[in-house]
C-alpha positions in Angstrom: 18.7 22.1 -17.7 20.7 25.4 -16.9 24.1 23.6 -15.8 25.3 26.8 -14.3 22.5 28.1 -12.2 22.4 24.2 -11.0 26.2 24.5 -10.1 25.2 27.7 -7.6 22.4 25.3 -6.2 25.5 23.1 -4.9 27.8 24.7 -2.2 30.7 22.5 -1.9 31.6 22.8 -6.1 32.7 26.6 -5.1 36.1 25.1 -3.2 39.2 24.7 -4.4 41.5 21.5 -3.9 45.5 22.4 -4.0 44.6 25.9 -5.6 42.7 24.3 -8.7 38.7 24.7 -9.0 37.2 21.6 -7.9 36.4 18.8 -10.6 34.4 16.4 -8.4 33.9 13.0 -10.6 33.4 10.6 -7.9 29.7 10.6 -8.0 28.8 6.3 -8.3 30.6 6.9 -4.9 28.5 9.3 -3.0 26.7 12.8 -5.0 27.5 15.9 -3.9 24.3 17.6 -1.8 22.4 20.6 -2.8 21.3 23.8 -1.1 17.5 22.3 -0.4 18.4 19.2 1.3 21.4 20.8 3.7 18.6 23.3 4.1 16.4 20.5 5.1 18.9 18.9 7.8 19.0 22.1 9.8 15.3 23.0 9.4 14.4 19.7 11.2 17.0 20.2 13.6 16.4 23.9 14.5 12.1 23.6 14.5 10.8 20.7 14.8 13.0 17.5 16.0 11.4 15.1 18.0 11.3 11.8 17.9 8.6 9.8 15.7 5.7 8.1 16.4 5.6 7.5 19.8 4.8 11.4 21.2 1.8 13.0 21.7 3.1 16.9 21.9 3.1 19.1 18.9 7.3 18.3 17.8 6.6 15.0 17.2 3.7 15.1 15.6 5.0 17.2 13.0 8.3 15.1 12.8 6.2 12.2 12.5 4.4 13.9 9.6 7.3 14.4 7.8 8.8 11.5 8.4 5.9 9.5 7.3 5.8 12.1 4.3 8.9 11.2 3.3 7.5 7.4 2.9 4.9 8.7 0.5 7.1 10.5 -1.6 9.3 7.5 -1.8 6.4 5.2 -2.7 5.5 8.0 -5.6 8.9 7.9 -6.7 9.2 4.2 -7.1 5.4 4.1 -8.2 4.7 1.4 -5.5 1.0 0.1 -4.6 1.7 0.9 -0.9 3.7 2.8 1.3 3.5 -0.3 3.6 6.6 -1.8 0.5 8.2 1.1 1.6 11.0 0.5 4.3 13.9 3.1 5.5 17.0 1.2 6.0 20.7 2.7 6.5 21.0 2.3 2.6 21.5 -0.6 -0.1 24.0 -2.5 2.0 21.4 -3.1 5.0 18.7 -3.4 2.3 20.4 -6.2 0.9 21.4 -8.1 4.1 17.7 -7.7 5.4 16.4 -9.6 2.5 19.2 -11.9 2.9 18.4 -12.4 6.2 14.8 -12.5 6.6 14.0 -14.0 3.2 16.4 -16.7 3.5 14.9 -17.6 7.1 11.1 -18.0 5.7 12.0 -19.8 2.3 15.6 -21.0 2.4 16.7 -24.7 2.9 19.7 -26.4 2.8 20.9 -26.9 -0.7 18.6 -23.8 -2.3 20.4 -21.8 -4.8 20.7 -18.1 -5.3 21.8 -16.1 -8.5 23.8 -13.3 -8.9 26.2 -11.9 -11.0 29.7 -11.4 -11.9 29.7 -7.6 -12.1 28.3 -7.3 -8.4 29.0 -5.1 -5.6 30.5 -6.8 -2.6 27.3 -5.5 -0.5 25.4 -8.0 -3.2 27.6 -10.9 -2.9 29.1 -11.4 1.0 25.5 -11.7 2.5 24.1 -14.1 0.7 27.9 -15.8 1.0 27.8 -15.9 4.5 24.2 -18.0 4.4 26.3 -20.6 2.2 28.0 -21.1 5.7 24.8 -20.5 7.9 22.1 -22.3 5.5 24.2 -24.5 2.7 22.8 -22.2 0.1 24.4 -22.5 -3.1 25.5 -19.3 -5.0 25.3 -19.3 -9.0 27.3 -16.4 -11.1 25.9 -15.3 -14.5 29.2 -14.3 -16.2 29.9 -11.7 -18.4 30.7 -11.1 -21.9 33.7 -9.4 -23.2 32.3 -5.9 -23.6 30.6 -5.8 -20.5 27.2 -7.4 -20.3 25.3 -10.6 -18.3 25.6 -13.7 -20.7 21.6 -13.9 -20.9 21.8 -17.8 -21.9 23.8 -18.5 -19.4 21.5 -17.1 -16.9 18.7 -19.3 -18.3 21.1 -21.9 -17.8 21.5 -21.8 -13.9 17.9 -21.8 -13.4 16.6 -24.7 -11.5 14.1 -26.5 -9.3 16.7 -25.4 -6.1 16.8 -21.3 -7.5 14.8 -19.4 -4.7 15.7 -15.9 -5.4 17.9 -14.1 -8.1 19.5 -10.9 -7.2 21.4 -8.6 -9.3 22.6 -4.7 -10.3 20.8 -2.9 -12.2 23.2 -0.7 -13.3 27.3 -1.5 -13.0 29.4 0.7 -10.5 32.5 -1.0 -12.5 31.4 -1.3 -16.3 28.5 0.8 -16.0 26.0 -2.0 -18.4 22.3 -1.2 -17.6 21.4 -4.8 -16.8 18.3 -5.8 -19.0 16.8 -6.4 -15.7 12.8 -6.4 -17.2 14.1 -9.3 -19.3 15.6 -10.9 -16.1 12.7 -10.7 -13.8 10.3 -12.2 -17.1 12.6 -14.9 -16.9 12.8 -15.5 -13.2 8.9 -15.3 -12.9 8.9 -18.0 -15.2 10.0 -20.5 -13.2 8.3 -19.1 -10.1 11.7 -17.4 -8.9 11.6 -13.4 -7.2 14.0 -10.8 -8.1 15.9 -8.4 -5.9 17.4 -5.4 -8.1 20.1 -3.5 -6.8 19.1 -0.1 -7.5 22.3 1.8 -5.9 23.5 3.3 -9.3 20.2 2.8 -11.2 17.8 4.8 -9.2 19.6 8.5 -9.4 19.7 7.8 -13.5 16.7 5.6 -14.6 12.9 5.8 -14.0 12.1 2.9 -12.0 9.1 1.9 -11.5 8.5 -1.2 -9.8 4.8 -1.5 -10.6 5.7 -2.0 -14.4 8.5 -4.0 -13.8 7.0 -6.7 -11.3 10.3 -6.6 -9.4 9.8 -8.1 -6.0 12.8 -6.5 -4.3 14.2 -3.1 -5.3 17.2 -1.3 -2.8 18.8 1.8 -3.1 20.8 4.7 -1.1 19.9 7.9 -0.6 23.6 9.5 -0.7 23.8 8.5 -4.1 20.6 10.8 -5.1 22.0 13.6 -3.3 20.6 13.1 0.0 22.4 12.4 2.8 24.7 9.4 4.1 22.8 6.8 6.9 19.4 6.8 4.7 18.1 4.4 2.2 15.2 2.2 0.9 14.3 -1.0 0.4 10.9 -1.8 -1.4 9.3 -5.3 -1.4 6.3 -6.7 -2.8 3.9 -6.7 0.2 3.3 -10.2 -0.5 6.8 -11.2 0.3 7.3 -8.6 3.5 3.9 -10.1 4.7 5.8 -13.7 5.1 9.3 -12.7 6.1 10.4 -12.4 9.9 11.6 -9.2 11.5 15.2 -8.7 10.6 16.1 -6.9 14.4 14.1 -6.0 17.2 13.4 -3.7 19.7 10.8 -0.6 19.8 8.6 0.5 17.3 9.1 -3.2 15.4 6.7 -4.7 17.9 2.7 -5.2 18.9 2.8 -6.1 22.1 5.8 -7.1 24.5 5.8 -9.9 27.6 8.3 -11.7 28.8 6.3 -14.7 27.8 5.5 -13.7 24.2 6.3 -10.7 21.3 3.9 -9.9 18.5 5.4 -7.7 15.8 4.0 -4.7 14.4 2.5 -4.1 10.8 3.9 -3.3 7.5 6.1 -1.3 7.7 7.6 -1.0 10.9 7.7 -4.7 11.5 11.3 -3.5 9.7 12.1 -0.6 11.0 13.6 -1.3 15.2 14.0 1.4 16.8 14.3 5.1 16.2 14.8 5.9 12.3 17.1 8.6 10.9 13.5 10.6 10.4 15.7 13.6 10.0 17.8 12.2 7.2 14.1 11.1 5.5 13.0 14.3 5.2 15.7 15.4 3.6 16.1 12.6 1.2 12.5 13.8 0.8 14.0 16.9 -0.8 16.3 15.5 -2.4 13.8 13.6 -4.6 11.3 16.7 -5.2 14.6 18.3 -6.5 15.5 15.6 -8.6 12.1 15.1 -10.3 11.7 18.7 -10.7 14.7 18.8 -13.0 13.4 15.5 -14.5 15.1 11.7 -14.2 15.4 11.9 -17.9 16.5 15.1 -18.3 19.4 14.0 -16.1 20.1 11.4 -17.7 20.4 12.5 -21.0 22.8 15.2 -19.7 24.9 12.5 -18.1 25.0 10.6 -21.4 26.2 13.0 -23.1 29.2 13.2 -21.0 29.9 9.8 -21.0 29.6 9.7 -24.8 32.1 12.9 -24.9 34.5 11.7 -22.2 34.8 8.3 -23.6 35.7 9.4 -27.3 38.1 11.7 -25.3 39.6 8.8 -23.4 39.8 6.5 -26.5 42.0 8.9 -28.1 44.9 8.6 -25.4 47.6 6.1 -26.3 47.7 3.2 -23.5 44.4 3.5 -22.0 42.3 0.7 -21.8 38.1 1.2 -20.7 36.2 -1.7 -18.9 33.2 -2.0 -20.1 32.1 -1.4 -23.6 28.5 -2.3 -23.5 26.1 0.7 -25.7 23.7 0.2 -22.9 25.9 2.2 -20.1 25.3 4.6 -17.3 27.6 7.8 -16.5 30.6 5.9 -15.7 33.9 5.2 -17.1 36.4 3.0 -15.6 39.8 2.3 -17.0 43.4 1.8 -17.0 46.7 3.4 -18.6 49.2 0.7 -19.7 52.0 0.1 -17.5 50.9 2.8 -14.9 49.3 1.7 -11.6 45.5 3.2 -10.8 46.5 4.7 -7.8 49.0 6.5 -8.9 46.6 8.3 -11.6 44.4 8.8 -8.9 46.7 10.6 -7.0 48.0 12.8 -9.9 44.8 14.2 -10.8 44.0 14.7 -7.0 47.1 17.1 -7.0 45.6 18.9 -10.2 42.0 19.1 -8.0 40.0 16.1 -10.0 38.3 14.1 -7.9 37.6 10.2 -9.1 37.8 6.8 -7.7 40.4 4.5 -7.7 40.9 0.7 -6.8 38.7 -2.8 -6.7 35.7 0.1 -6.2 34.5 -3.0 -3.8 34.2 -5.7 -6.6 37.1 -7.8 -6.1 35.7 -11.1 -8.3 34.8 -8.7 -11.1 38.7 -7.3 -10.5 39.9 -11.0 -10.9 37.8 -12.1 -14.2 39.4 -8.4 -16.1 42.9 -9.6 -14.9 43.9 -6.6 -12.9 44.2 -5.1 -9.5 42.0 -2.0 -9.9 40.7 0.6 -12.4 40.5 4.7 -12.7 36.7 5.3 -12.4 35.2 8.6 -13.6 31.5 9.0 -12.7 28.5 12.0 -13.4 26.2 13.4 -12.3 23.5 16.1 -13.3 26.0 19.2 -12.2 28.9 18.3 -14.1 30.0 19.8 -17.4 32.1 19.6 -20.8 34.6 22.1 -19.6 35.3 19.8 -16.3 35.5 17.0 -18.0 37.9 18.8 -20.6 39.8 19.5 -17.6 40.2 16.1 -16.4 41.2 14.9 -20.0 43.9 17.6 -20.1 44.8 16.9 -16.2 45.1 12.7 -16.8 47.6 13.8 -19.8 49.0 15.5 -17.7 49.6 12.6 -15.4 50.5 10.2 -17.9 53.4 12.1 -18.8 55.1 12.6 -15.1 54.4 8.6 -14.8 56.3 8.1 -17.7 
């Protein structure tokens, strides 16, 4: 990939923050967007926005089209059977809490069990929390070893009669561990149990395809594959949507409407109430033709090859202590400085104009098993380089020294 020409495809990396060059390294928490897909916002907006499905005139047929186009694309990038297992949600937060919701109405019972893990997200743990209190589920929590990774035996462990649905990351926004998840649904399937795969910070790096890996549930957001904010995905097994309840109502959801009686509408709008963000479809649409024309694995050996030089980098600062040691990571590093608060480093390198992430990073039990309030995350993606993340080594020295 030619880094630099990529960089001019990005507007936003041109500013300056406090008079330094920009070094954006906040990327698990949202990507920066390119040219194509800002492009693709104002295109809809400006020629042909209307609103989908329900309109006869020319606008909304061609809305509609690309609407529905993005759908395909989506079911191509996730090599699904159907673009009825395709459903546009506000991103893997919703995603999640629709499963939660509608799954657990058509299979759960009082005393049913559900597995997750110790490295999870809070959008991965609070719904399926709440049904404890709504349901009398029982949660389970695989832990985690001391570099980093799901104790497998463990997992094989909490299986039981009661387990109904297993649902875990498939890549860390903390450590960064690529979950074996293949060996994880094998195991599931085994005793009859479905999988959900939080995809948030696997889907922008790793192929997925959910054909291959007989997941049942696989979420993801479309800000974090630089598309915009408010857009996401869920895909489910058409088998599974098929049985599950709407999770809201209201138009486009339905069949027919009286007062007397609602039937709800087919795959896959009996999930989608009311009008979608078609506009923000079309340009995650874009935003997935210009990822796979660079190549998923392309970008993610780039991103690799940060990590691999940034964390030899890090190791070699006195103090600093990195979560997550597991050789099967994604482009993330999070970490600590001895005897200097995260927030504070956060806010040093902000003044030098590096971007990165600091705090619980909205895992507050994975927080409490490491011991400590918060961590220094750095994150890539496919338009950073060495020389920024030179700069940021030279800029948290920098830091470390003032704190001291």
């Amino acid at each position: 990939m030619d880094i630099d020409k990529i960089r001019e495809e990005f507007p936003i990396l041109k500013q300056e923050v406090y008079k330094r060059p920009l070094v954006y390294l906040d990327n698990a928490a949202t990507t920066q967007k390119p040219r194509v897909v800002i492009d693709a916002i104002s295109n809809a907006y400006c020629t042909i926005n209307a609103n989908v499905h329900r309109g006869v005139h020319h606008l909304s047929q061609l809305s509609t089209e690309g609407h529905e186009g993005g759908r395909e694309k989506v079911r191509q990038f996730l090599n699904a059977k159907s673009i009825k297992e395709i459903i546009f949600t506000r991103g893997t937060t919703e995603s999640i809490n629709l499963v939660a919701s509608s799954f657990s109405e058509a299979f759960f019972n009082e005393g049913d069990e559900v597995i997750i893990s110790a490295m999870e997200h809070h959008s991965n743990i609070v719904p399926w929390q709440m049904l404890e209190g709504k349901k009398g589920i029982k949660l389970k929590v695989i832990p985690i070893t001391p570099v980093g990774e799901l104790d497998m035996e463990m997992f094989r462990s909490l299986i039981t009669e009661r387990t109904k649905l297993v649902s875990v990351a498939h890549v860390s926004n903390v450590l960064g561990t690529v979950n074996p998840i293949e060996e994880i649904i094998t195991i599931a399937h085994s005793h009859n149990v479905p999988v959900l795969v939080d995809g948030a910070q696997g889907a922008p790096h790793i192929k997925v395809d959910v054909q291959a890996l007989d997941v049942d549930f696989y979420v993801f957001s479309g800000h974090k594959i630089y598309a915009p904010t408010g857009v996401g995905v869920l895909y489910g097994k058409e088998e599974w949507l098929d049985k599950m309840p709407p999770y809201q109502g209201g138009g486009e959801m339905i069949g027919k409407v009286t007062f007397e009686k609602t039937t709800y509408n087919e795959l896959p709008f009996k999930f989608e109430a009311g009008t979608p963000d078609y506009v923000g479809v079309m340009a995650m649409t874009e935003a997935l033709n210009y990822v796979e024309g660079l190549g998923i694995e392309n970008i993610a050996a780039h991103e690799t090859e940060l990590l691999q030089y940034t964390t030899e980098k890090i190791k070699a600062i006195e103090g600093v202590v990195i979560y997550g040691n597991s050789p099967h990571k994604s482009g993330v590093i999070s970490f600590n400085v001895e005897g200097i608060h995260p927030y504070d480093i956060g806010m040093l390198l902000d003044k030098q104009g590096v971007a990165v992430r600091t705090g619980h990073l909205c895992a507050q039990p994975l927080m409490d098993i490491l011991g400590i309030p918060g961590v220094v995350r750095v994150s890539f993606a496919l338009y950073n380089t060495k020389a920024e993340c030179d700069k940021f080594i030279s800029a948290l020295q920098r830091a470390i020294e003032i704190c001291k």
